[in-house]
N, C-alpha and C positions, 0 to 999 in steps of 0.2 A: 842492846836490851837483853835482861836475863827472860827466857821462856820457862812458863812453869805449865810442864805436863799435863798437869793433874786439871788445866781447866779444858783439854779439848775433850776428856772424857766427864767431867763435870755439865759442859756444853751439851755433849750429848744424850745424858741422862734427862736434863731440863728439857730439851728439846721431845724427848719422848712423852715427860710429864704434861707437856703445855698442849701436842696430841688428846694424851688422855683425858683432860680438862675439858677442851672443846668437843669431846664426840660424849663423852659423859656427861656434857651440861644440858643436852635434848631431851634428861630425864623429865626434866620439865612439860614435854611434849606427851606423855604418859598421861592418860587420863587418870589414873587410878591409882593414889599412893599404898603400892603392893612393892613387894620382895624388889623387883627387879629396878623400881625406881629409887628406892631406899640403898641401893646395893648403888646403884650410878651417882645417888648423892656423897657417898662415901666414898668412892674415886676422885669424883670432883672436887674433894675439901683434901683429901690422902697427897691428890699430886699438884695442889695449890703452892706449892715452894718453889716452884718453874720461875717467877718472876723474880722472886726474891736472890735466889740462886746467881739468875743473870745479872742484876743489881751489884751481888755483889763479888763476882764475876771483871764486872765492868770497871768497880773499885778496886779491885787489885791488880789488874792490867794497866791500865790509866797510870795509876799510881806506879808500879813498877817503871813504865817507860818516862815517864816526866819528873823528874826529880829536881832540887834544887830550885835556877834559875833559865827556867824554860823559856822559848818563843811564846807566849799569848796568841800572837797572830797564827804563829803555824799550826798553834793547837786546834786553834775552832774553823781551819783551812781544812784541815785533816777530816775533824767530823763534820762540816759540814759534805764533802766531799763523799764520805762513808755513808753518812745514814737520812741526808735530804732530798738528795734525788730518789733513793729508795719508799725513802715515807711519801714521797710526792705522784711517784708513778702507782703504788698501790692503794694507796686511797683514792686517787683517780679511778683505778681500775675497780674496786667495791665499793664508790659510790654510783658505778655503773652494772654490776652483776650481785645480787644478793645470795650471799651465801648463810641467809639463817635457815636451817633444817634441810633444805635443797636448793638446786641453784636455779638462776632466773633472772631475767632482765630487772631492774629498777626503775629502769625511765631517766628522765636528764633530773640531775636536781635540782633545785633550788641555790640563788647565790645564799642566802641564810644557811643552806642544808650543808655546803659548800664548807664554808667558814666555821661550823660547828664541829666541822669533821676534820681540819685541820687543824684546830685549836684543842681540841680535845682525845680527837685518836678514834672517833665514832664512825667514819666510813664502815669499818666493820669491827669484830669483839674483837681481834686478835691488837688493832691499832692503837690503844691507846696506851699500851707498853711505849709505843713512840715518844708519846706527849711526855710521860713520865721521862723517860731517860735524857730527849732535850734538853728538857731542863736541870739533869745534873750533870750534864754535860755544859751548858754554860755556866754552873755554877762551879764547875770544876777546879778552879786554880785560885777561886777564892776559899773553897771545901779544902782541900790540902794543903795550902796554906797555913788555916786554920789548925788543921790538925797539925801541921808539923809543930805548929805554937804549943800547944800541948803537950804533944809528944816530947819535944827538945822539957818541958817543966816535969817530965816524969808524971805526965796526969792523965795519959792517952785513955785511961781505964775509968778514967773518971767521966771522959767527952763521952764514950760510948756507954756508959752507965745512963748520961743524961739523956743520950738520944735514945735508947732504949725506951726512959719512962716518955718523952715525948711521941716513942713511935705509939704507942699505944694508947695515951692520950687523945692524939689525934687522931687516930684510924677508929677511936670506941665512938670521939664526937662527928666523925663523919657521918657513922650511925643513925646515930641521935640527931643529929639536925638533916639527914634525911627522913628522917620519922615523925618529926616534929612540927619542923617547918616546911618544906615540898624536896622527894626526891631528887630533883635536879642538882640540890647542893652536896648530896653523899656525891652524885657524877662528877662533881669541880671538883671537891676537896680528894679523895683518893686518889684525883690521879696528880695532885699538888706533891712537889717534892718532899717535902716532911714527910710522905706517907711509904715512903722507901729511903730516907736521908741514912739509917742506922746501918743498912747493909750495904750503904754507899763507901760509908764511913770504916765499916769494918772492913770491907775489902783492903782498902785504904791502908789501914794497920796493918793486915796480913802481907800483903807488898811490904810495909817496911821494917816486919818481924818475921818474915818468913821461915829463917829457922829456927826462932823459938817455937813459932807455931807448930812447925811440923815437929818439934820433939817433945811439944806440950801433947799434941794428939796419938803421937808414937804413944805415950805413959800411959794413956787410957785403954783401956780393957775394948776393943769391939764390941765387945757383949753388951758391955753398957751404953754405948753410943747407941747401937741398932734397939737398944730396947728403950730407949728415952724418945730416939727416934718414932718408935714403933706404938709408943703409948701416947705421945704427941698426936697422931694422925688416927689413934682410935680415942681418946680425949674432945678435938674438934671435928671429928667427921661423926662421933656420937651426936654431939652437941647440935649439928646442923640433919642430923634425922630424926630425932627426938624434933626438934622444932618444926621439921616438915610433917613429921608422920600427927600431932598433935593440934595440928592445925589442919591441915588435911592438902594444905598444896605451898609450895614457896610464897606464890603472889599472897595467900590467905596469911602470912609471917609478916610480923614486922621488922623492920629494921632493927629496931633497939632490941629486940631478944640477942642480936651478932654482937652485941659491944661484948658483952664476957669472952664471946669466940676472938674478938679484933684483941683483945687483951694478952690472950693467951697465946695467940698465932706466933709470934719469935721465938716462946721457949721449945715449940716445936720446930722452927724452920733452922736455928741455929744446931740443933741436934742433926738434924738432915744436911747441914753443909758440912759435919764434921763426917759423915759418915758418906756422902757423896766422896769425899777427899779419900775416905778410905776405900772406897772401889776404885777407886781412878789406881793408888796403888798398888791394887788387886790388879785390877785389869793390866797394868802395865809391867807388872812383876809378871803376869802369865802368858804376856808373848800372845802368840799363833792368831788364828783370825778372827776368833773374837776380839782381842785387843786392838788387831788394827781395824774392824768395822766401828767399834767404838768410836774410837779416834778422828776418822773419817764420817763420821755420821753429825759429831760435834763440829769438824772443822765446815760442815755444812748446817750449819743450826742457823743462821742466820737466814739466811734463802728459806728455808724450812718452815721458819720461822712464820716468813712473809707467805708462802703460797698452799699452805696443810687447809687455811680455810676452804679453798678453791677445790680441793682433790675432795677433802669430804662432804662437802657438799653434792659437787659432781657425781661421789662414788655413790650417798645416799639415795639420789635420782636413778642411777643404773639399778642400783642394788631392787629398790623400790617397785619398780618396772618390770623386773627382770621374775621376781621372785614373789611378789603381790604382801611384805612385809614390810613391820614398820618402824616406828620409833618403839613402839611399844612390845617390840618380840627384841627375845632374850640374844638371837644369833645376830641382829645386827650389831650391835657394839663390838664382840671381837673383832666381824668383819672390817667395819670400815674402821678401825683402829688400826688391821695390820695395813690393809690396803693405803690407809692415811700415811704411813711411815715408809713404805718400800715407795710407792709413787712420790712422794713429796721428791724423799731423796732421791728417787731417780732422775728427777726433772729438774731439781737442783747442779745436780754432776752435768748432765747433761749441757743445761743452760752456760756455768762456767766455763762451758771449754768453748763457746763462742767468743769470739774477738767482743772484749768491749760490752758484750751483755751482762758480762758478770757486774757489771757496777749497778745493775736494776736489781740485783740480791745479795749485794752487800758480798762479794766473793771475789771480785779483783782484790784484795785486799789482802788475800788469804787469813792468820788469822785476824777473827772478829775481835773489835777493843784494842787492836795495838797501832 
């Protein structure tokens, strides 16, 4: 199988974003929509690309190592192997320790509580990236397939045009029929394949166009990438403070105000994977240790992935305790941001080098997706 670089420092940028998301989403905890909660809502929506990144991450590893006429059987031997014992033992473990705001017993749940959190990735926030990628995961070898159908007609540009208008379609009516009709159905439909099929898909092409891509992205100016990038996440992260600050809290927002945001989120995220690719080059053209802590920090995103809820949680409690501050002081976010990133990955590295435990963080495997 050909290794492409550019995703273990890709991996690690995401991994940093998906951090930043979860310690900035407690803006919410803020009684008072002021500066500092405004300023965490625009983190929150700036470094929302973490999933989509992985997504399509996932699609051109996949793709790269399965070509042709593969095993079937060994494929879904593989992931299930990879990523079910993983999703099994952690939702185990957060639907027993709650890690929203600080951490704390749960109590036993319920077989209902049980089942919902399997089925849908709800033990805790970070889980239900699982449910999603399961399922493009068994849709996999009929997704590539698919595309190769395409691909081989000259019309690859055409499938990703379609999934595009679909992604957006679907992720504006997830919206809306959670606004409409009850919450619980924006929770089923977003985390349903369609609502990540397009970055599935495009990883997919970039596997099997790889050096056009990279000489298609060589042609373009930085400049322009990082500022399309950069207007992207001030575009929807305006978008999502304006509707918080105008209403006066998240819960006081409706849904249906995000469908223009759900519309718009690809032309910002596809900007940010082209310019992720171009740090990865950065970083790997510049050597020394920052390149290799990158690298290493990505080849650890999966582990990360699974236990950053636990660390900030945990750190919020100390931190809390310690200092008599709170969600709503301006020093806790950097804190338990860096604390979240050196702990995660410390306990990560660590954990891997035990016999056999590394398959509870997805890191026997070394890398993640292949």
């Amino acid at each position: 199988m050909v290794w492409f670089r550019e995703v273990e420092y890709m991996r690690g940028i995401a991994a940093l974003a998906v951090i930043a998301v979860h310690v900035s989403m407690n803006y919410t905890r803020i009684p008072d929509v002021n500066l500092l909660a405004l300023t965490n809502v625009f983190i929150y929506i700036a470094a929302h690309f973490a999933v989509p990144v992985f997504v399509f991450i996932s699609g051109w590893v996949l793709a790269a190592r399965y070509t042709g006429d593969f095993s079937i059987r060994e494929f879904y031997r593989r992931r299930a192997k990879t990523i079910l014992l993983p999703y099994l033992v952690f939702s185990a473990l957060y639907l027993l320790v709650a890690v929203e705001g600080t951490i704390g017993l749960a109590g036993v749940p319920s077989p209902e509580r049980v089942a919902e959190a399997l089925l849908l990735g709800t033990a805790a926030y970070n889980l239900w990236f699982f449910a999603l990628i399961i399922q493009l995961y068994l849709l996999f070898p009929l997704i590539v397939r698919g595309y190769d159908l395409f691909d081989r007609e000259g019309a690859a540009l055409y499938l990703l045009l379609a999934l595009l208008f679909l992604l957006g379609l679907w992720n504006a009516g997830a919206h809306l029929a959670g606004a409409l009709v009850a919450p619980e159905w924006y929770t089923v439909l977003i985390r349903l394949f369609p609502s990540h099929l397009f970055y599935f898909v495009a990883g997919i092409h970039v596997a099997r166009h790889t050096d056009g891509f990279r000489s298609t992205l060589r042609s373009l100016s930085p400049a322009v990438v990082l500022a399309a990038a950069g207007g992207g996440a001030l575009l929807l992260g305006g978008i999502w403070m304006g509707a918080v600050y105008v209403s006066g809290s998240l819960a006081g927002t409706s849904l249906a105000v995000f469908c223009i945001y759900r519309i718009l989120e690809p032309f910002y995220y596809v900007p940010v994977i082209a310019a992720l690719v171009l740090a990865a080059w950065w970083l790997e053209g510049g050597g020394g240790r920052l390149s290799g802590a990158s690298r290493s920090f990505g080849d650890h995103s999966y582990g990360i992935y699974l236990v950053h809820p636990l660390v900030i949680a945990a750190g919020a409690s100390l931190w809390f305790s310690l200092t008599g501050l709170s969600w709503a002081d301006w020093e806790t976010y950097p804190v338990l941001f860096a604390a979240a990133v050196l702990v995660s990955y410390a306990v990560v590295r660590a954990v891997s080098r035990v016999p056999y435990a590394g398959y509870l963080i997805g890191e026997s495997r070394g890398r993640r997706g292949s």
